[in-house]
C-alpha positions in Angstrom: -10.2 -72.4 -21.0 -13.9 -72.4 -20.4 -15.8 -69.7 -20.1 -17.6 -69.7 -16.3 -21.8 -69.7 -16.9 -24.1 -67.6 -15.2 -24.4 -70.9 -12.8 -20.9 -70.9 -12.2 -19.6 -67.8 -11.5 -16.2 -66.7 -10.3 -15.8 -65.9 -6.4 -13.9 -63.3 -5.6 -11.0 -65.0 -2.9 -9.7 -63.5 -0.1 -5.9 -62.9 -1.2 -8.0 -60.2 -3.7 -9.9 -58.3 -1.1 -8.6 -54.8 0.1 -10.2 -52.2 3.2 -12.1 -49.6 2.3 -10.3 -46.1 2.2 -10.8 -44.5 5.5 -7.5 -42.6 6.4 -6.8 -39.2 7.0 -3.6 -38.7 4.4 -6.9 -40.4 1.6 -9.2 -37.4 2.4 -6.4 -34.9 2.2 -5.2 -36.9 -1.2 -8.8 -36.5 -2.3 -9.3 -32.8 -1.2 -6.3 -31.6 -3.3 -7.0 -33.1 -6.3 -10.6 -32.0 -6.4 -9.1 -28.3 -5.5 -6.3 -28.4 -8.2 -9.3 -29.4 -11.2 -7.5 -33.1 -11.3 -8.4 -36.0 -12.1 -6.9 -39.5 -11.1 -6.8 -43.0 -12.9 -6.8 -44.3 -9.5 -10.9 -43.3 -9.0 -12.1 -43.8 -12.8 -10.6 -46.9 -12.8 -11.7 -47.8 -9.1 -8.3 -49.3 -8.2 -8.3 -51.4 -5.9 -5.4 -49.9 -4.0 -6.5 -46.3 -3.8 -6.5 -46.5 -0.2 -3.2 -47.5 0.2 -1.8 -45.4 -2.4 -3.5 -41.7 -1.2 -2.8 -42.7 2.4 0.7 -42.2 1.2 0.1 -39.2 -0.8 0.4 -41.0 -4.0 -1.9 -40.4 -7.1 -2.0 -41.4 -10.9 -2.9 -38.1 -12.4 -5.0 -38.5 -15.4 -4.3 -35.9 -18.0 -7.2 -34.7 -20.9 -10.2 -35.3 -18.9 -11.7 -37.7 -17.9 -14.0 -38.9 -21.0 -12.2 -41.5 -23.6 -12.8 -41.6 -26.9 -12.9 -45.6 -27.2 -15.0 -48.0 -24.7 -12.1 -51.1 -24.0 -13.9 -53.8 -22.7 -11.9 -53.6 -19.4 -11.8 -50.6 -18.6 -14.1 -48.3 -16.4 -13.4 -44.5 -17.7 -16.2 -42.9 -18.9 -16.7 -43.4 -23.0 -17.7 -40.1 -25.3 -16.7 -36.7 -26.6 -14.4 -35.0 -24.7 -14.3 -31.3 -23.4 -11.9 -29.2 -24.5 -8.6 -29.8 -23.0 -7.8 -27.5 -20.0 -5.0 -25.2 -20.8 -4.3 -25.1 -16.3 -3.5 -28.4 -15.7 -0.2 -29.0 -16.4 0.6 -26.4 -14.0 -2.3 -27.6 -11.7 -0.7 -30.7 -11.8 2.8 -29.3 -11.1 1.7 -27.6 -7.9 0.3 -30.9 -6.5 3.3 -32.4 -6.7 5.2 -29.8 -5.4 2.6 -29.5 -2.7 2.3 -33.5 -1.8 6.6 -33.8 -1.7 6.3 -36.0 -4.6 9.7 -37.8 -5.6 8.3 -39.5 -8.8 4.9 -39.2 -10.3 3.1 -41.2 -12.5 0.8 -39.2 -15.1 -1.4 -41.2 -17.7 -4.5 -40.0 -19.7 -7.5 -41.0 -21.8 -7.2 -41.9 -25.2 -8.0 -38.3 -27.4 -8.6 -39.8 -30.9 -10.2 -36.7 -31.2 -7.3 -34.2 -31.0 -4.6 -33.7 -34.1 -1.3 -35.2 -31.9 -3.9 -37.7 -29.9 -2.6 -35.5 -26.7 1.2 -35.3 -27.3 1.7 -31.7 -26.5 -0.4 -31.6 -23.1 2.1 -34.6 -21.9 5.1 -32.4 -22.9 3.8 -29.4 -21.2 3.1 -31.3 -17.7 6.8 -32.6 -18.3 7.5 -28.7 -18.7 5.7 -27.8 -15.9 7.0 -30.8 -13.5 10.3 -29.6 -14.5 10.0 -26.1 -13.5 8.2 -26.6 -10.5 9.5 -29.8 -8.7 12.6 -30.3 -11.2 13.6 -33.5 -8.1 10.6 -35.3 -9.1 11.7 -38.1 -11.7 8.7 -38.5 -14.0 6.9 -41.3 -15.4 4.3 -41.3 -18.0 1.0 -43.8 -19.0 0.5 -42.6 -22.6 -2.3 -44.3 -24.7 -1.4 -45.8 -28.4 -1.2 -42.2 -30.3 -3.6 -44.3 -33.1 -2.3 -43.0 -36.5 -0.2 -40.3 -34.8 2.8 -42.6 -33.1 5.5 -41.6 -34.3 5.5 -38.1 -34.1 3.7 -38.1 -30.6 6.3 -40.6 -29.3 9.2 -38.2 -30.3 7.8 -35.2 -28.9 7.5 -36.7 -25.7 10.7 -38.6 -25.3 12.2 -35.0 -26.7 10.6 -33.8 -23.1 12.8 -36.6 -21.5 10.0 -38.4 -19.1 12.1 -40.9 -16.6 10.2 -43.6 -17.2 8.1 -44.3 -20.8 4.9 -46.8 -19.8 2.8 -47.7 -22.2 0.4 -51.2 -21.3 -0.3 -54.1 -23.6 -2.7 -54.6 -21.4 -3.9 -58.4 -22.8 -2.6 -61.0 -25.2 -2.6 -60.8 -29.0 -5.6 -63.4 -29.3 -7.9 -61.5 -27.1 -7.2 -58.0 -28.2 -10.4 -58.1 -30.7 -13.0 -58.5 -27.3 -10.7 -57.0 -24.5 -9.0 -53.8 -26.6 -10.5 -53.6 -29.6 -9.0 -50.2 -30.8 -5.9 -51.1 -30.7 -3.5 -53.2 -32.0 -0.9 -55.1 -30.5 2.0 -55.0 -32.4 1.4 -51.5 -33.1 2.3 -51.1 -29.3 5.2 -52.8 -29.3 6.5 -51.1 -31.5 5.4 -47.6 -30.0 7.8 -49.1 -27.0 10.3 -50.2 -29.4 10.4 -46.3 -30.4 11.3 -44.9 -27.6 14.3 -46.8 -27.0 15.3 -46.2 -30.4 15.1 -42.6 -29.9 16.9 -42.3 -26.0 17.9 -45.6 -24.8 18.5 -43.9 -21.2 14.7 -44.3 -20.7 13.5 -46.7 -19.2 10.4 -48.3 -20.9 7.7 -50.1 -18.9 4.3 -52.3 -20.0 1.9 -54.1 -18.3 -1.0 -57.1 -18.7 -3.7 -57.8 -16.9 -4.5 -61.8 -16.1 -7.6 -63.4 -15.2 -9.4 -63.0 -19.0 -9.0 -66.2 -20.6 -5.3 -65.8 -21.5 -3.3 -69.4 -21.5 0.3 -69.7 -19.6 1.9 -69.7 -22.8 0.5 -66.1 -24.3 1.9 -64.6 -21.6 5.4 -66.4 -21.7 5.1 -65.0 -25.4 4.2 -61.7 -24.6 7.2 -61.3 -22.6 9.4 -62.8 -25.2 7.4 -59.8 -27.8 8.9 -56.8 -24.9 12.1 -58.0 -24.4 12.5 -57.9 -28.5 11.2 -54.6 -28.2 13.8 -53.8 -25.0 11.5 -53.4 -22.6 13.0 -53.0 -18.9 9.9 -53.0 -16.9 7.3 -55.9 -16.8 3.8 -55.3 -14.8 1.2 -58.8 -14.3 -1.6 -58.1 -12.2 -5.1 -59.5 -11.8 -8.3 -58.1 -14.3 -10.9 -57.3 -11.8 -14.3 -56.5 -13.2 -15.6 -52.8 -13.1 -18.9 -53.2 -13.4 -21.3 -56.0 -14.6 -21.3 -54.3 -18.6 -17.5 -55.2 -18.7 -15.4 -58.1 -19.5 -16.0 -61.3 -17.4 -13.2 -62.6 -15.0 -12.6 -65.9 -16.2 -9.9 -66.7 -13.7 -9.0 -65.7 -10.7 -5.2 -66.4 -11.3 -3.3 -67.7 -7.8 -0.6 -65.8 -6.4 1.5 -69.2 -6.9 1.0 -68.5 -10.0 2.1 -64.3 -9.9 5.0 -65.8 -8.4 6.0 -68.6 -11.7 5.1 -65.6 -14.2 7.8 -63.0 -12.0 10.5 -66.0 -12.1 10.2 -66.5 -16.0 9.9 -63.1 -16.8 13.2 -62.4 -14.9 14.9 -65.0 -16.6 14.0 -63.8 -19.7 15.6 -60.7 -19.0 13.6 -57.7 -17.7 15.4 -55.2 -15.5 12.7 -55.4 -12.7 9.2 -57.2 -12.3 6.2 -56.9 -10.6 3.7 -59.8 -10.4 1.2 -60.2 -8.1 -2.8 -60.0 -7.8 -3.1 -56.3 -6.8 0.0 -55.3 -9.0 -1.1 -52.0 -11.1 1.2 -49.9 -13.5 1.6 -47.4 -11.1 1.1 -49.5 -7.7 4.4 -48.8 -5.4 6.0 -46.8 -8.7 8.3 -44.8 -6.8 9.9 -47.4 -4.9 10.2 -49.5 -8.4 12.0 -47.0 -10.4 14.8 -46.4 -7.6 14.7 -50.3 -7.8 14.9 -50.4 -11.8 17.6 -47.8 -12.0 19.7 -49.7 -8.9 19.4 -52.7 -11.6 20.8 -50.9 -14.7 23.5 -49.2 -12.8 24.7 -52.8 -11.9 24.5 -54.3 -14.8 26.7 -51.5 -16.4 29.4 -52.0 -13.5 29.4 -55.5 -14.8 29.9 -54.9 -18.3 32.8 -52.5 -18.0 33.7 -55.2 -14.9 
C-alpha cells in the first residue's frame, strides 16, 4: 500500500465524524474528575467518543499521571518524566465510581519505565480500593507492556483478580518499528498469554488500530497470534491522527470492511468482537463484558451439554 503524498491527502468521510460534546451528564463527567485529581485516557487521547461516553457517565481513568515515559508514534499523551505517583488516587478513583453508579470500569495508565514494577502495585491498590468501596463494580484494566518487569507485574495484578485483563497490540508486527517502537510484539502476546496461564477465569482482551498501512492479511494473522495466546476479547477500530507530528492515516478503512474483519475474527474463535471505525478498547465496555461473560457461560453449558 502506498503511502498518500502531501498532494493526496486522506479525507476524513463522513461515517468517521462525531458531535461535539455539549451535554449536561459530559460537564458533570468532567467536573468530577477534575475534583477527584483524575485523569482520563478518554481527553489525552482525544477520543473521538468522549461525548457519548461522559454523557453516560462513563470514563477511562488513567492511572500514574498523565506524562509517558515513551512517545509511540500514535499516540497523543504527553511524553517526559513523570511526577511522583499520587499515593490518593486509588481511593480518588474509588469514590468516583462509587459516586457515578459505575457497574464496570475500565482503568488504564501511561507507560512508567521509570518506576521499579513499571506501575504494578498502583493497579493492585485501585483494585483494592474498587473492591472496598464499590465491591459490585466488575473491573477491567488497560495495563501497558511492564518492559523488563512482566512477569512479576502480571502476577501481582491477576493476584488482585481484575474482571477483565486488556492489554492492546495496538498494530501489526511489521509496523511496530515506526508505530510502537518500544515495544515488542511478541513480548505482548505473551504478557496476554500470562494471564491465562495464571487464572484462566479472566477474561483477556487486545485491540489494533487500522488505517496505518497494515494489509488484510496482517490482521487475519494477528488474530490467529491472540487466539494461540487465548485471547477472548478482540477490539478493530480506526487510527485517527492526533495531531499533524503523529503517524499518517494511510487509509481510511470502510465499515464494509469492520464488518469482514468481525466475521473472520469470530470464526476464528474469539468469545466476542468489536469492529467498527469508532470502536475503542473501552468504547461500550460495560455492555461487552456482560456480553463476553453471556458467551462463556454458553459455551460451558455446551460442553458439559
Amino acid at each position: 500500500m502506498n503511502a498518500p503524498t502531501n498532494l493526496q491527502k486522506v479525507r476524513k468521510p463522513d461515517w468517521i465524524r462525531v458531535k461535539a460534546p455539549t451535554s449536561v451528564g459530559y460537564a458533570e463527567t468532567k467536573a468530577l474528575m477534575r475534583a477527584k485529581s483524575l485523569n482520563t485516557v478518554c481527553e489525552e487521547a482525544a477520543c473521538p467518543n468522549i461525548g457519548e461516553c461522559w454523557t453516560k457517565k462513563h470514563a477511562t481513568v488513567m492511572i500514574l499521571g498523565d506524562v509517558c515515559t515513551r512517545a509511540c508514534a500514535f499516540c497523543n499523551v504527553k511524553t517526559g518524566m513523570p511526577r511522583a505517583v499520587d499515593k490518593n488516587e486509588p481511593q480518588n478513583l474509588a469514590d468516583a465510581a462509587a459516586e457515578m453508579g459505575l457497574k464496570h470500569i475500565v482503568i488504564t495508565s501511561v507507560d512508567r519505565d521509570d518506576l521499579p514494577d513499571g506501575g504494578a502495585s498502583q493497579f493492585v491498590k485501585v483494585i483494592e480500593a474498587l473492591r472496598r468501596t464499590t465491591p459490585e463494580t466488575t473491573i477491567e484494566i488497560l495495563t501497558p507492556d511492564f518492559r523488563n518487569k512482566m512477569r512479576a507485574a502480571v502476577e501481582s495484578i491477576v493476584a488482585a483478580r481484575p474482571d477483565v485483563y486488556n492489554h492492546n497490540l495496538e498494530t501489526v508486527p511489521r509496523l511496530y518499528p515506526t508505530i510502537r517502537p518500544g515495544a515488542r510484539y511478541y513480548a505482548s502476546l505473551r504478557l496476554l498469554e500470562t494471564v491465562k496461564q495464571h487464572d484462566p477465569s479472566i477474561f483477556t482482551k487486545s485491540g489494533i488500530m487500522v488505517g496505518l498501512g497494515e494489509e488484510r492479511l496482517e490482521v487475519h494473522q494477528v488474530m490467529d497470534d491472540m487466539r494461540s495466546a487465548d485471547i477472548d476479547f478482540l477490539t478493530i477500530g480506526q487510527y485517527l491522527q492526533p495531531t499533524p507530528k503523529h503517524a499518517t492515516v494511510m487509509e481510511y478503512v470502510t465499515p464494509k470492511t469492520f464488518e469482514a474483519y468481525a466475521a473472520i475474527a469470530r470464526a476464528k474463535g474469539f468469545l466476542l468482537v468489536a469492529s467498527s471505525p469508532l470502536t475503542r478498547s473501552s468504547y461500550h465496555a460495560d455492555r461487552d463484558f456482560s456480553l463476553m461473560r453471556d458467551a462463556r457461560a454458553a459455551q460451558l453449558a455446551n460442553a458439559k451439554a
